[in-house]
C-alpha positions in Angstrom: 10.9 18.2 -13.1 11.5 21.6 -11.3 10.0 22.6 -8.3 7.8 24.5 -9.4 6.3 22.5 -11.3 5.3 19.3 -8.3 4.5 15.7 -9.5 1.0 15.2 -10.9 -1.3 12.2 -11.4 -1.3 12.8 -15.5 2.9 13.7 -15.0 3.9 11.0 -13.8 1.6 8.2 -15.2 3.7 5.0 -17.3 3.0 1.7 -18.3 5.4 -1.5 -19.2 4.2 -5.2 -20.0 5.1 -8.0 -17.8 4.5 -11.4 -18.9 1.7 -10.1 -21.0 0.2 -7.8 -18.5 0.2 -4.1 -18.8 0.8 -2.5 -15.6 0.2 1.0 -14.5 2.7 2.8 -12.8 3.9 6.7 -11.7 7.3 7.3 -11.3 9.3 10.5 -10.3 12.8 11.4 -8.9 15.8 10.1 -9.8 19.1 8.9 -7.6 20.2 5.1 -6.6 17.6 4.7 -4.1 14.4 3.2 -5.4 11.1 3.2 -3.7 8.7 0.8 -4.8 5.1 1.6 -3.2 2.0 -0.8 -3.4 -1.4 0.3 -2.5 -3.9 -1.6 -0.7 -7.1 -3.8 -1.9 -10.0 -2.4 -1.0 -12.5 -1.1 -3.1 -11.6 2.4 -5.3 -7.6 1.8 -4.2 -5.1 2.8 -6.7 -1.7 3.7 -6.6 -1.9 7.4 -7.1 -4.6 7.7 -4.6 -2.7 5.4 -2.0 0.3 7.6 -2.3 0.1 10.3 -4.2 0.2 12.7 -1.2 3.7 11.7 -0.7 5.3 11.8 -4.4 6.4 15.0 -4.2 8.6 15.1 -1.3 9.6 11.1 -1.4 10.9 11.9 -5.2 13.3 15.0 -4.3 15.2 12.1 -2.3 14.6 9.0 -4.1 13.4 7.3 -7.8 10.0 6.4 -6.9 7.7 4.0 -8.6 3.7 4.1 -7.3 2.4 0.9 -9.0 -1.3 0.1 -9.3 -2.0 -3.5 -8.7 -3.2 -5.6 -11.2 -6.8 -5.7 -11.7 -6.5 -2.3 -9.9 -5.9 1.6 -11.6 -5.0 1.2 -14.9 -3.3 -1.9 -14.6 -4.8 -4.9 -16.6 -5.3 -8.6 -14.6 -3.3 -11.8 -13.9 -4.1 -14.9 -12.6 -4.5 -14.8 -8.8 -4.5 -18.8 -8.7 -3.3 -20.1 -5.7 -3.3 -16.9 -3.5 -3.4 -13.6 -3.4 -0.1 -11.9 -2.5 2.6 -14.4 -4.4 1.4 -13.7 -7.6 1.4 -9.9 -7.1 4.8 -10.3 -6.0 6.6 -12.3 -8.7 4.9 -9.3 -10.8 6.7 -6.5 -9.2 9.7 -7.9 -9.1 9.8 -8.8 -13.1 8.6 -4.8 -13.6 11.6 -4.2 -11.3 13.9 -6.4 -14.1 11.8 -4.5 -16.9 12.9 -1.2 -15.9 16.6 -2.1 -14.9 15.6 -2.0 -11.2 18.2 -4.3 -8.9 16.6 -3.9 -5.8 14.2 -1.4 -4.1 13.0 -0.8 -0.3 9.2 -1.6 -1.2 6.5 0.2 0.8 3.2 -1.6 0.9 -0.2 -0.6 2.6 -2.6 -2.7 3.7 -3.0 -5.6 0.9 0.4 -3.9 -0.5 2.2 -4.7 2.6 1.5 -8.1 2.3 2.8 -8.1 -1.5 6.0 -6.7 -0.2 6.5 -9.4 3.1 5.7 -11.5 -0.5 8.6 -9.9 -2.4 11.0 -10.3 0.8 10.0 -13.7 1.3 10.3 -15.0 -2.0 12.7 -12.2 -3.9 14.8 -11.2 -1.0 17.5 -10.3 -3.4 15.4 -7.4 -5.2 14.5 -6.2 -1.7 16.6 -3.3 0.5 13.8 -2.6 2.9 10.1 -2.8 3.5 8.1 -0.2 5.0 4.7 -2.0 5.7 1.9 0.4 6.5 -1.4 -0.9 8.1 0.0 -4.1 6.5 -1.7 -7.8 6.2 -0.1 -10.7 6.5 0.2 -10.6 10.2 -1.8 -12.2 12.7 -4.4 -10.2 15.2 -3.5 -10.8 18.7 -6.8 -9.8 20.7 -8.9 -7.6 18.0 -11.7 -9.7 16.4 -11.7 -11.2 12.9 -13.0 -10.6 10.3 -12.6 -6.8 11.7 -15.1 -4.1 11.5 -13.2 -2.7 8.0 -13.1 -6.1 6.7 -16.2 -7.1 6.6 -17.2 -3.3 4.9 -14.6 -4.1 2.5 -15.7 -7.8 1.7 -19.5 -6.6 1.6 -18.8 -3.6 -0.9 -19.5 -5.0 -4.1 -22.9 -7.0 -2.3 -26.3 -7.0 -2.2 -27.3 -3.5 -4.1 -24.0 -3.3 -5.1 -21.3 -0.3 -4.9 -22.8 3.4 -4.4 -21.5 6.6 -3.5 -22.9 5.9 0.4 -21.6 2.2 1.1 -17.9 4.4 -0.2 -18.1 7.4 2.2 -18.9 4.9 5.3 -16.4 3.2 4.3 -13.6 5.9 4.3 -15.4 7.7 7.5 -14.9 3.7 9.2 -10.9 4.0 7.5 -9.6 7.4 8.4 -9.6 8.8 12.5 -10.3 12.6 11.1 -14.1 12.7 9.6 -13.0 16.2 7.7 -10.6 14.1 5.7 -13.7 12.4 3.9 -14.5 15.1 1.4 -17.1 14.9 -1.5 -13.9 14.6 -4.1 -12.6 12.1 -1.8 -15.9 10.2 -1.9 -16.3 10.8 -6.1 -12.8 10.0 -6.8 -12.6 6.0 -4.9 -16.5 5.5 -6.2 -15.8 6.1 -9.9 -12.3 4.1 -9.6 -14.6 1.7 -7.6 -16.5 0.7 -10.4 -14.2 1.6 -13.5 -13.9 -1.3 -15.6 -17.1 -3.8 -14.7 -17.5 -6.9 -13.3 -14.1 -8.7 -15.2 -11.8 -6.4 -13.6 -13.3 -6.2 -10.1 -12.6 -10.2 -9.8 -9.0 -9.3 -9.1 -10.4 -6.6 -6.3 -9.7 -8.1 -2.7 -13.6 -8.4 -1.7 -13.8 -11.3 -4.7 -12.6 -13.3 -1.3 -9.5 -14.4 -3.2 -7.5 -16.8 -0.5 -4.8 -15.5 1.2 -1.4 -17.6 1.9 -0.6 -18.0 5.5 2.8 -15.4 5.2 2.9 -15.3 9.1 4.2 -18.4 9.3 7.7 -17.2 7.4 8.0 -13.6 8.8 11.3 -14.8 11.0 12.8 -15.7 7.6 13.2 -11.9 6.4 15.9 -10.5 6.6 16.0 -6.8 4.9 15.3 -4.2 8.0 12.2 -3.2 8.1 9.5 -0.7 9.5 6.3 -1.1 10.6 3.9 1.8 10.7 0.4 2.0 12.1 -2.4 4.2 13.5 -4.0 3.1 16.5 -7.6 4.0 16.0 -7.5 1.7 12.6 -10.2 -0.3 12.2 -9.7 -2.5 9.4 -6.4 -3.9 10.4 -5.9 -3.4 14.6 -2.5 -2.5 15.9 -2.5 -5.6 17.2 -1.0 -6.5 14.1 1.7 -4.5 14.0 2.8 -5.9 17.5 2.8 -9.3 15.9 5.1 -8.8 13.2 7.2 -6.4 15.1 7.7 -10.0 17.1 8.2 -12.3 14.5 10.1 -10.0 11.6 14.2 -10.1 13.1 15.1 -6.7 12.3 12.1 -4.5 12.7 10.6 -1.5 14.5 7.3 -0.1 14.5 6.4 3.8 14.8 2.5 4.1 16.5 0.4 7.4 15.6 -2.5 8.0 17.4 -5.7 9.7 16.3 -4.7 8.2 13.0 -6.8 4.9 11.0 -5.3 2.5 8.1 -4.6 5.3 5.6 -1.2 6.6 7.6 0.4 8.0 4.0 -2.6 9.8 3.7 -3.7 11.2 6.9 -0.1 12.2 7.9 1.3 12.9 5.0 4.3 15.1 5.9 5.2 12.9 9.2 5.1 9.7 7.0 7.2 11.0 4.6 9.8 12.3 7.4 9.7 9.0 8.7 10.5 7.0 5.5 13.4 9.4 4.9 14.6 9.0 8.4 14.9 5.3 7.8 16.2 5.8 4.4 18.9 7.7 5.5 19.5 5.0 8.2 18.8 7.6 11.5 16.1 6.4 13.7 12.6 6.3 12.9 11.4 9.3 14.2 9.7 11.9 12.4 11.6 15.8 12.3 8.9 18.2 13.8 7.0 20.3 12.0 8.0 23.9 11.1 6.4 26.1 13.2 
């Protein structure tokens, strides 16, 4: 793909089977470094829309593979018996057998990072690094729970049900930067918000599918990681990030302020920098800007 003509949703978009399951998936780039990034849960998430900002740029240096969860996108379902984050994980890392994937660094946001402590946790030998953004699986240390963007996620789907209102509140609650919440912003997670009916949105986080207690094994990782947060989220509290920048062994966390749970999103090009950086093995710390 040249560069002048940039990844695109429609581009990029593949599908393989996995145990049955179709999963969705956009892949560019090419190289021995492989990026596997998992989106969140919440309502309208997908893997495009999660990362799409960042294909561009992230595939000039690596092979990168956006997945959409199952029972998210255009992924079909699987069976979330028994908890929310194992299954998700066992997934990813037959896709990464599927397509003659070894190992990756996974980058997971929100729900996503939780899939990828999952993946280090139970298939540390597919894993290089993890790159949790805004990630669950932690545990708060002084911010209340269920949070202020939980309990918007969890009530989504209730009472009148999803509408183009309960979704802008929503994103104006997620992102710092109210101009960020544009109408197409708003049309684009509401229609992916309610694509499919009722069977697939029992997959969707809000169903209040039980989540294992991962904070218990953190100090088992071992792949480096990074931990990456905004300060003024309000679905998951930086508090978080301190906690598994404690328990994970070899970690280090990079805090933006004026920035919610949607880091990829709402600084694109300094996120991208940063995962790079840490790629490449320098320090976490994003290159300026040009000028």
């Amino acid at each position: 793909m040249s560069a002048a003509q940039p990844p695109t949703r429609e581009s990029t978009s593949r599908f393989v089977t996995v145990g049955g399951t179709r999963l969705h998936y956009h892949e560019a780039g090419t190289g021995p470094e492989v990026l596997l990034c998992v989106h969140g849960g919440a309502p309208g998430a997908s893997g495009w829309g999660n990362f799409g900002a960042n294909m561009a740029e992230l595939s000039r240096h690596a092979r990168v593979l956006i997945v959409d969860l199952p029972g998210y996108g255009r992924s079909g379902t699987i069976d979330l018996a028994g908890g929310k984050y194992r299954p998700y994980a066992d997934v990813f890392a037959a896709m990464l057998t599927e397509l003659g994937v070894e190992r990756a660094t996974v980058v997971g946001l929100a729900t996503g990072g939780a899939v990828a402590l999952a993946m280090a946790l139970h298939h540390a030998e597919r894993v290089d690094r993890l790159v949790l953004v805004s990630s669950a699986g932690g545990v708060p240390l002084f911010s209340t729970t269920p949070s202020e963007g939980q309990k918007a996620i969890r009530s989504y789907y209730a009472g009148e049900g999803p509408s183009r209102e309960k979704m802008r509140a929503y994103l104006r609650m997620m992102m710092y930067d109210p101009a960020l919440v544009t109408d197409e912003l708003v049309e684009e997670r509401y229609r992916e918000s309610v694509a499919g009916g009722e069977g697939r949105r029992a997959g969707a986080e809000s169903a209040g599918v039980p989540a294992e207690p991962l904070w218990r094994e953190l100090g088992r990782i071992t792949a480096p990681t990074l931990i990456v947060w905004g300060t003024e989220n309000r679905v998951q509290g930086f508090d978080n990030a301190l906690f598994l920048l404690r328990q994970i062994p070899d970690a280090q966390l990079h805090l933006f302020k004026r920035t919610g749970l949607w880091v990829p999103y709402e600084r694109a090009g300094e996120f991208t920098r940063l995962v790079l950086g840490f790629l490449a093995g320098r320090p976490a710390v994003p290159a300026p800007a040009p000028a």
